[in-house]
Biopython code that builds the backbone (N, CA, C, O; Angstrom):
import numpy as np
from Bio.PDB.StructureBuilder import StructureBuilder

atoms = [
    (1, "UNK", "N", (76.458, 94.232, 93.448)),
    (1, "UNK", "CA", (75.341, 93.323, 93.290)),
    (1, "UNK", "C", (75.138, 92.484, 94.551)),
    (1, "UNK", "O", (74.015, 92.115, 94.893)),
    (2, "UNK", "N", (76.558, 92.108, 95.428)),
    (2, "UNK", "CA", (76.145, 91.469, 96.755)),
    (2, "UNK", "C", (75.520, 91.826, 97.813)),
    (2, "UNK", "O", (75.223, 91.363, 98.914)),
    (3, "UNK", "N", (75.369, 92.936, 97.101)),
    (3, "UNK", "CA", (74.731, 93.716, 99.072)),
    (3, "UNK", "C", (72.686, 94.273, 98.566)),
    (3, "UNK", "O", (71.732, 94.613, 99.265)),
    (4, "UNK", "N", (72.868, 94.096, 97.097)),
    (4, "UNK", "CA", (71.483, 94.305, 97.079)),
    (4, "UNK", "C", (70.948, 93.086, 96.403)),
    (4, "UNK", "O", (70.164, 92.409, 97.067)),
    (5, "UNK", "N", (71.295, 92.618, 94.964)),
    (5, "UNK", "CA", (70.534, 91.707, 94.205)),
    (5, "UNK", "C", (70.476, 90.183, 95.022)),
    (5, "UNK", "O", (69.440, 89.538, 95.189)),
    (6, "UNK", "N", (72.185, 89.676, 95.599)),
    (6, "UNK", "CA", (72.506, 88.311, 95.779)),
    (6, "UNK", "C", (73.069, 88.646, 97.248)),
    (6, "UNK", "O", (74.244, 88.510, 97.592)),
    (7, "UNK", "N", (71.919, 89.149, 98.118)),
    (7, "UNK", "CA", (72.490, 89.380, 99.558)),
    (7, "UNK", "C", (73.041, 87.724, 100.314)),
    (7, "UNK", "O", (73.732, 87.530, 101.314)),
    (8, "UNK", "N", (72.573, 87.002, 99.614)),
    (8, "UNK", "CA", (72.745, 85.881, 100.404)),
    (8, "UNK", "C", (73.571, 84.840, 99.533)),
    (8, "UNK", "O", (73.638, 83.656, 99.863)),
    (9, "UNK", "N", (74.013, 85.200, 98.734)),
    (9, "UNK", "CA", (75.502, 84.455, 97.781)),
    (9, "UNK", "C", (76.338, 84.259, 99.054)),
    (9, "UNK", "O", (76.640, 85.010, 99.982)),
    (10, "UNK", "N", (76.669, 82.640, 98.685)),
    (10, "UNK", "CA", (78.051, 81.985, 99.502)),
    (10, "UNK", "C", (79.251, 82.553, 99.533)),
    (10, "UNK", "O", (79.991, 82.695, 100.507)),
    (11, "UNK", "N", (79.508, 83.057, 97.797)),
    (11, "UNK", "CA", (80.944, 83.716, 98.048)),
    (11, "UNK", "C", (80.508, 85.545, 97.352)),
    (11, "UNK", "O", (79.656, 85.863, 96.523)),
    (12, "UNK", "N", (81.162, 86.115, 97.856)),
    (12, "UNK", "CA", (81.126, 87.254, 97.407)),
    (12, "UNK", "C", (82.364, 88.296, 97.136)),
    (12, "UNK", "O", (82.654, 88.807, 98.218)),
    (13, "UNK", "N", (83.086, 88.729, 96.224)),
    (13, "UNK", "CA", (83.941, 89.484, 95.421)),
    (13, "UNK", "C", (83.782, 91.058, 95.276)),
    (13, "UNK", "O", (83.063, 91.664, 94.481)),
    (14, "UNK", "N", (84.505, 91.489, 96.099)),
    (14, "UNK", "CA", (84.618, 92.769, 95.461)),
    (14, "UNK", "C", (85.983, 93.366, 94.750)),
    (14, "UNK", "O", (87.093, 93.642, 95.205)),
    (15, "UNK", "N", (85.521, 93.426, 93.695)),
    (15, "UNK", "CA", (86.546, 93.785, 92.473)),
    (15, "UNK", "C", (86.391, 95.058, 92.127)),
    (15, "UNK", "O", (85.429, 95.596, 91.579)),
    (16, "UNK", "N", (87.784, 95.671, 92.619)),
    (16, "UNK", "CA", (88.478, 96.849, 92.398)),
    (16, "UNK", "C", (89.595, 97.074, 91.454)),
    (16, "UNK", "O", (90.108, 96.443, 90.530)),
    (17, "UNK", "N", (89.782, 98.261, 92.060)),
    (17, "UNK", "CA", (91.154, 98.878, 90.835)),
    (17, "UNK", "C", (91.414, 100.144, 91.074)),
    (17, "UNK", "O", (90.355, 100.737, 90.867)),
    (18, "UNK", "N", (92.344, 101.005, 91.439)),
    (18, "UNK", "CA", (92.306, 102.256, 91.304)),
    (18, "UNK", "C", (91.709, 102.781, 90.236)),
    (18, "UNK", "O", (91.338, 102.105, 89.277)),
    (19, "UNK", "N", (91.559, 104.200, 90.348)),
    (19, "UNK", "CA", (90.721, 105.024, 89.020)),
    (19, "UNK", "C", (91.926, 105.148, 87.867)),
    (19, "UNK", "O", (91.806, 104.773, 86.701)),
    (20, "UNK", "N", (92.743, 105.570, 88.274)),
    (20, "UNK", "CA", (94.203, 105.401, 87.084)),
    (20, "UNK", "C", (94.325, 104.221, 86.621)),
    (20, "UNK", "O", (94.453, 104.231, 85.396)),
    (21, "UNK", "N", (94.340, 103.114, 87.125)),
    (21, "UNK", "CA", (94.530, 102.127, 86.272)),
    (21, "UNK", "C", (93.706, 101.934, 85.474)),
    (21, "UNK", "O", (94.130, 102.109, 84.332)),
    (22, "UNK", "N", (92.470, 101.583, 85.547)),
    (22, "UNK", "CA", (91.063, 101.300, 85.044)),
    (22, "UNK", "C", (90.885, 102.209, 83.986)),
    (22, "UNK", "O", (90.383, 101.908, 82.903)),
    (23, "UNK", "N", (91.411, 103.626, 84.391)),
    (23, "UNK", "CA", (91.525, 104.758, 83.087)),
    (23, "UNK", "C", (92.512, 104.749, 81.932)),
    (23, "UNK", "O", (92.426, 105.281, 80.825)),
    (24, "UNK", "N", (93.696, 103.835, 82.600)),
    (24, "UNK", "CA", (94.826, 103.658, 81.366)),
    (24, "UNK", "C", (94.173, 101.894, 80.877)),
    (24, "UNK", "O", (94.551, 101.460, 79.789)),
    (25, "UNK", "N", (93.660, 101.417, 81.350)),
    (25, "UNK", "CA", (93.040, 99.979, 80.757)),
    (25, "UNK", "C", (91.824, 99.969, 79.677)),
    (25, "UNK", "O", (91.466, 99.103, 78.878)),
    (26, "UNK", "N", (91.214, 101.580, 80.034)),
    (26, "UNK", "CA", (89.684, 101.850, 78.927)),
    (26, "UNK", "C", (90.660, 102.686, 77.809)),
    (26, "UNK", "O", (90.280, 102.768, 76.641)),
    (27, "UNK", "N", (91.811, 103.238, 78.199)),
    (27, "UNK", "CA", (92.111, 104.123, 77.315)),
    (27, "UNK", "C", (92.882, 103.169, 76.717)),
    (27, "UNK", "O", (92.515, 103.300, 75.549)),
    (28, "UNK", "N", (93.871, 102.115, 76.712)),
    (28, "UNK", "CA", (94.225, 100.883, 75.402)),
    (28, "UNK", "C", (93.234, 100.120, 74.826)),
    (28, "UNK", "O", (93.371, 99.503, 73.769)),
    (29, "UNK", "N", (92.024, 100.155, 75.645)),
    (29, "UNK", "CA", (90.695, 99.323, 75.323)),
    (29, "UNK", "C", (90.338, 99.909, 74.256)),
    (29, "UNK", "O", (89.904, 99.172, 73.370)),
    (30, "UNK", "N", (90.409, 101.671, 73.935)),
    (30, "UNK", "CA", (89.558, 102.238, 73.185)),
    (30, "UNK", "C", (90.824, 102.652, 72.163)),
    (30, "UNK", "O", (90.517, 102.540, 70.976)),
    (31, "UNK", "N", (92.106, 103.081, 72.400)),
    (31, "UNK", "CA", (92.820, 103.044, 71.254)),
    (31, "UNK", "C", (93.288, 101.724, 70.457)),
    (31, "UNK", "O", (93.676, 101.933, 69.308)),
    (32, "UNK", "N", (93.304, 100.078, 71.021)),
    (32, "UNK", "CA", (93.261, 98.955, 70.011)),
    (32, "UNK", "C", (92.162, 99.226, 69.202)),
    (32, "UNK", "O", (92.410, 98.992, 68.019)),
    (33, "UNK", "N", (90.504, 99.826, 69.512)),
    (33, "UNK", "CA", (89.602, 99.952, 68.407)),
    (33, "UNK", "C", (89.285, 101.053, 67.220)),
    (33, "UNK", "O", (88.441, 101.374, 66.382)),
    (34, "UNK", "N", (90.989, 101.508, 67.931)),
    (34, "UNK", "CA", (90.934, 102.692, 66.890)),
    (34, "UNK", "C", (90.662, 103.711, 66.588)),
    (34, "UNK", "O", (90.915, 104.338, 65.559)),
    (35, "UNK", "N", (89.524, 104.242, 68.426)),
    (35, "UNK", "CA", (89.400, 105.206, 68.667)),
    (35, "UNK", "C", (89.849, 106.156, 69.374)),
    (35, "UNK", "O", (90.756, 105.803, 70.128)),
    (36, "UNK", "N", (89.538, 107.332, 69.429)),
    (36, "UNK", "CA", (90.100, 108.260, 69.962)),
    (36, "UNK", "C", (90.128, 107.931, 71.394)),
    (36, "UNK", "O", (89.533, 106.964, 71.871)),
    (37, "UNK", "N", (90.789, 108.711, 72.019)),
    (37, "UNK", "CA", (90.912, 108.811, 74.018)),
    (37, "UNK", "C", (91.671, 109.379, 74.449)),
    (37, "UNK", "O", (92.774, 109.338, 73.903)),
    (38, "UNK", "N", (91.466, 110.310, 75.801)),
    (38, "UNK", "CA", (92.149, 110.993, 76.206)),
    (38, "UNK", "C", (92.122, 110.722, 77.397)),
    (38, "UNK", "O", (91.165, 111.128, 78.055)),
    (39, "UNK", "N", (92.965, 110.103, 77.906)),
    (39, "UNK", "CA", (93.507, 109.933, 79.866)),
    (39, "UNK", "C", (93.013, 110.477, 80.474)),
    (39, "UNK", "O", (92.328, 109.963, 81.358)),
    (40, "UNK", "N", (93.124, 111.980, 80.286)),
    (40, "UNK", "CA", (92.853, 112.915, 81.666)),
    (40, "UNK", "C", (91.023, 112.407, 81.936)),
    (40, "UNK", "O", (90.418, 111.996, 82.926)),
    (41, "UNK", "N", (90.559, 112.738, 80.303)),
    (41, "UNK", "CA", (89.040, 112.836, 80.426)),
    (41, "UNK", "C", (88.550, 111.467, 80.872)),
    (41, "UNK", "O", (87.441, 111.600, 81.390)),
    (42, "UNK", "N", (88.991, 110.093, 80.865)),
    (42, "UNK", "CA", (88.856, 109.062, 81.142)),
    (42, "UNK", "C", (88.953, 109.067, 82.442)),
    (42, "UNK", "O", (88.027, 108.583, 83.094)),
    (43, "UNK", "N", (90.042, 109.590, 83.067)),
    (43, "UNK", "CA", (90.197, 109.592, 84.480)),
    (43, "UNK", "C", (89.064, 110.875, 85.094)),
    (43, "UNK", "O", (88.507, 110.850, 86.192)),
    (44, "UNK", "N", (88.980, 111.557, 84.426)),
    (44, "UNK", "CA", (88.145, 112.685, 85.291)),
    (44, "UNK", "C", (86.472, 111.671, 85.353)),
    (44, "UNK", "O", (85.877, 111.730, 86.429)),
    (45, "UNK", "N", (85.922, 110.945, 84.383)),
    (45, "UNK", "CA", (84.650, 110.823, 84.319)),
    (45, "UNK", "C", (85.157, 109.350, 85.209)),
    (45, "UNK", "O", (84.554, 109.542, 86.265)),
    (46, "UNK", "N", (85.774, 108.243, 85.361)),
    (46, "UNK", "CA", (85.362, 107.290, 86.303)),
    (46, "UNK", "C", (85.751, 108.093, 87.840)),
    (46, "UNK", "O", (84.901, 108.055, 88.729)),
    (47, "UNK", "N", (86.738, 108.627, 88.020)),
    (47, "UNK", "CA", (86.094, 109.449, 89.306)),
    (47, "UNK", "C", (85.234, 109.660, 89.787)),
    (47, "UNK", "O", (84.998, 109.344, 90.953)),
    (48, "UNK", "N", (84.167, 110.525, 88.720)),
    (48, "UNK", "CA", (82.876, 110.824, 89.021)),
    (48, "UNK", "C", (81.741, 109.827, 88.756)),
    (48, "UNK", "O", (80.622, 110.119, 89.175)),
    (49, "UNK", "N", (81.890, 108.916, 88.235)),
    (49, "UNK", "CA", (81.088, 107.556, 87.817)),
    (49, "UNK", "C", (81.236, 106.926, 89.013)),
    (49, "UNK", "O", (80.209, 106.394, 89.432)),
    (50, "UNK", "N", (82.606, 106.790, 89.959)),
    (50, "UNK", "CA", (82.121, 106.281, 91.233)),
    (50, "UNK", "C", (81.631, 107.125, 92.775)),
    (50, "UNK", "O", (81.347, 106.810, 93.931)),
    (51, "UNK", "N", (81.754, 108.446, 91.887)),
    (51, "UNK", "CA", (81.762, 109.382, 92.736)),
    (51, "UNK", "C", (79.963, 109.328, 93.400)),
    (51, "UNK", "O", (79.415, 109.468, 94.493)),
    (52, "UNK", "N", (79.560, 109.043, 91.996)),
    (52, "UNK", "CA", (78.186, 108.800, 92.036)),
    (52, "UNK", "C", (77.545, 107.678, 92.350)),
    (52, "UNK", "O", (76.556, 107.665, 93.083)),
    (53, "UNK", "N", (78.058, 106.656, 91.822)),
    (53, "UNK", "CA", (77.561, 105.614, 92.196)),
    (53, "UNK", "C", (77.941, 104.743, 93.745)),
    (53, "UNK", "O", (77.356, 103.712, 94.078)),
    (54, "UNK", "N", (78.844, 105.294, 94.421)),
    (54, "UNK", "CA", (78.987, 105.468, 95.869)),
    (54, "UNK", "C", (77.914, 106.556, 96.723)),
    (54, "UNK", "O", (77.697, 106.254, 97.896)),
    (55, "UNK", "N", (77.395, 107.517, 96.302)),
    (55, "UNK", "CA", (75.994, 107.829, 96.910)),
    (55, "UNK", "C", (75.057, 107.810, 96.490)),
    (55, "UNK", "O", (74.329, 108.616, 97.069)),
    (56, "UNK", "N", (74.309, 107.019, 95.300)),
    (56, "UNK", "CA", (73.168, 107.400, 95.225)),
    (56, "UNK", "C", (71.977, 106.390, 95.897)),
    (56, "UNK", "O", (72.200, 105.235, 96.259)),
    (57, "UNK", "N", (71.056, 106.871, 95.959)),
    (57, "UNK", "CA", (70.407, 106.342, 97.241)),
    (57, "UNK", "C", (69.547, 104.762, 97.368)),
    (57, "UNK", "O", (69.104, 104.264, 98.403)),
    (58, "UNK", "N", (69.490, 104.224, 96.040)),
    (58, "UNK", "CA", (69.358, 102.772, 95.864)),
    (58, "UNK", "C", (70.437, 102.435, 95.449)),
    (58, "UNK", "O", (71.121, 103.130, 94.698)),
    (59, "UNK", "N", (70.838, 101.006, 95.992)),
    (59, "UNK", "CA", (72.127, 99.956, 95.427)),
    (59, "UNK", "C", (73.328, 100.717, 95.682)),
    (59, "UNK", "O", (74.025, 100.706, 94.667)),
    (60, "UNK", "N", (74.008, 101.564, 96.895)),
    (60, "UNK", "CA", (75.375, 102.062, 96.545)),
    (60, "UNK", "C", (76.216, 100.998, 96.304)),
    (60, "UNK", "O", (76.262, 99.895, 96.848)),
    (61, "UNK", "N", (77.034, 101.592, 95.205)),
    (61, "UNK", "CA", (78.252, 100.803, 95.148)),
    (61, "UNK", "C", (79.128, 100.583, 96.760)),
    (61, "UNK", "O", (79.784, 101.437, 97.357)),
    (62, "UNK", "N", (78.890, 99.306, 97.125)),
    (62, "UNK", "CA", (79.682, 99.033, 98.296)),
    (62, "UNK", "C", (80.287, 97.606, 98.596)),
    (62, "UNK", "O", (79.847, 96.524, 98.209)),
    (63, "UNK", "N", (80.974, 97.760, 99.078)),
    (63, "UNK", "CA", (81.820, 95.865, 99.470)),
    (63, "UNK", "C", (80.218, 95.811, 100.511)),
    (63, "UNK", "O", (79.446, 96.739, 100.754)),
    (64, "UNK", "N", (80.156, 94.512, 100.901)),
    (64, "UNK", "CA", (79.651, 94.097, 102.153)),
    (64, "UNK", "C", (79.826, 93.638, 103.220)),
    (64, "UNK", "O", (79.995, 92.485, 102.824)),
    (65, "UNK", "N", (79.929, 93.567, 104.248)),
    (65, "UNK", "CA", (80.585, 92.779, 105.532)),
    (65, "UNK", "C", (81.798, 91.912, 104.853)),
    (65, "UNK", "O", (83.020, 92.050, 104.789)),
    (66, "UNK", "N", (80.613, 90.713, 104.258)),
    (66, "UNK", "CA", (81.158, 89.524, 104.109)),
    (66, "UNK", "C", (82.046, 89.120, 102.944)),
    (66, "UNK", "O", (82.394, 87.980, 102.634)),
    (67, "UNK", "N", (82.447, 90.676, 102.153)),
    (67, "UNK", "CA", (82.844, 90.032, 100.918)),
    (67, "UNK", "C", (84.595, 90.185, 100.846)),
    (67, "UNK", "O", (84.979, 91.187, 101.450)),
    (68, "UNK", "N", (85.416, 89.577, 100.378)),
    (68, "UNK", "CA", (86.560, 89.095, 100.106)),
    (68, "UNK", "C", (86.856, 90.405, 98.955)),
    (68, "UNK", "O", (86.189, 90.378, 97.921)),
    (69, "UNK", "N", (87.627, 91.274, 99.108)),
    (69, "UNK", "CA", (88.288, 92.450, 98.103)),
    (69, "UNK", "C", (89.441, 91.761, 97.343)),
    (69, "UNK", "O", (90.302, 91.054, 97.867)),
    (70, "UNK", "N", (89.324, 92.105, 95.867)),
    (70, "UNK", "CA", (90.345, 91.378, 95.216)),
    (70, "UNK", "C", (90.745, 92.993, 94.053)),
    (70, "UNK", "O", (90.225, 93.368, 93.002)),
    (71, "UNK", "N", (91.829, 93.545, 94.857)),
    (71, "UNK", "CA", (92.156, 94.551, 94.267)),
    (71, "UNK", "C", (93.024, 94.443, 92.849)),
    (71, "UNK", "O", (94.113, 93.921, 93.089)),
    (72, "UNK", "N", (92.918, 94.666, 91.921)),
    (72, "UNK", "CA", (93.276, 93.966, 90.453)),
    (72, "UNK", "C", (94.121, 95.641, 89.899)),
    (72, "UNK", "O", (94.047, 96.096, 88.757)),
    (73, "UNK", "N", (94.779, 96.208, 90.928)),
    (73, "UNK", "CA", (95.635, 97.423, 90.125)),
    (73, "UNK", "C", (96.934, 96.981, 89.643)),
    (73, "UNK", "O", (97.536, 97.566, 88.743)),
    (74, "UNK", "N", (97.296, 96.110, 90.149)),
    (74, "UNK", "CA", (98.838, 95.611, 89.955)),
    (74, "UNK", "C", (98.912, 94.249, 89.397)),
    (74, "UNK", "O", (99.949, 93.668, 89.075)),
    (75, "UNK", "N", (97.125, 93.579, 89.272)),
    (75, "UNK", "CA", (97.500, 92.328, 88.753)),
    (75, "UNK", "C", (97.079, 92.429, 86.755)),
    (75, "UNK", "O", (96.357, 93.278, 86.232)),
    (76, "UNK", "N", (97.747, 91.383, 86.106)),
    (76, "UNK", "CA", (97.019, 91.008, 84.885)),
    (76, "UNK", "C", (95.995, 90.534, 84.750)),
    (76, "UNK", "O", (95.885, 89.783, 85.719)),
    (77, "UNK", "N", (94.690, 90.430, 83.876)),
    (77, "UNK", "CA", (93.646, 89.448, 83.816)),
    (77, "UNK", "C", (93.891, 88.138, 84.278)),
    (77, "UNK", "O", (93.120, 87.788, 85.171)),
    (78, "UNK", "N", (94.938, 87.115, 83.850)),
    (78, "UNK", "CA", (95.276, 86.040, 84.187)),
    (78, "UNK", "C", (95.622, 86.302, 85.628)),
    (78, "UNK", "O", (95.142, 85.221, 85.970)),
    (79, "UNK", "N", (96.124, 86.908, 86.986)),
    (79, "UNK", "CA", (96.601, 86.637, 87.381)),
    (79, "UNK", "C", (95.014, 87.526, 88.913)),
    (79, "UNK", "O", (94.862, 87.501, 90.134)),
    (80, "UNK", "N", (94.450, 87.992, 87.976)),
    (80, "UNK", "CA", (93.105, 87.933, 88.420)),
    (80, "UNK", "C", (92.386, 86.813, 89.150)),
    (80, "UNK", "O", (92.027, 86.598, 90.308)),
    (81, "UNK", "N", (92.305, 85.939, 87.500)),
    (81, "UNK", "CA", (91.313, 84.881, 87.818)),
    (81, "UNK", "C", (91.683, 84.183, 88.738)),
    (81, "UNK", "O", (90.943, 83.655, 89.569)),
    (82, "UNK", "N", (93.193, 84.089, 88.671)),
    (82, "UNK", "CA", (93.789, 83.036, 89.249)),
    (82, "UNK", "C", (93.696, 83.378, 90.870)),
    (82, "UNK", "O", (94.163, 82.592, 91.695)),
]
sb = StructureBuilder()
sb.init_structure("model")
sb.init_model(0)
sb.init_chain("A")
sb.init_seg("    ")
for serial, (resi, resn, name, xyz) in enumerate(atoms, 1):
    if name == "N":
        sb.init_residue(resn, " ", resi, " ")
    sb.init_atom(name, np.array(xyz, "f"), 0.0, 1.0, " ", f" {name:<3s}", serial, name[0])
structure = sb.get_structure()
């Protein structure tokens, strides 16, 4: 959103995660609700969810010059915010 909607935001965040983590975080997300999930397929489709959304030709998903990376693979929510 910083590099197209809020080019000119004071602070700017780019919040990451490896694809494995993010895939074992949707896959407890979706078995606490009781539904089904399968890892591999979780991991195969955000691959390609950023696979895509890193080229397509309005808004790529991208950091910007100016933005501060806050990689969240190894941290907790709390230790996120913080």
């Amino acid at each position: 959103m910083g590099t197209v909607i809020f080019p000119e935001a004071q602070y700017k965040v780019f919040l990451t995660a490896s694809a494995l983590t993010r895939a074992k975080r949707r896959y407890k997300q979706l078995k606490e609700k009781g539904m089904d999930a399968n890892i591999t397929a979780l991991l195969q489709d955000i691959r390609h969810r950023d696979a895509r959304d890193s080229a397509r030709a309005v808004a790529p998903l991208q950091k910007s010059d100016d933005a501060s990376v806050l990689d969240t693979t190894r941290l907790s929510i709390d230790e996120a915010v913080e």
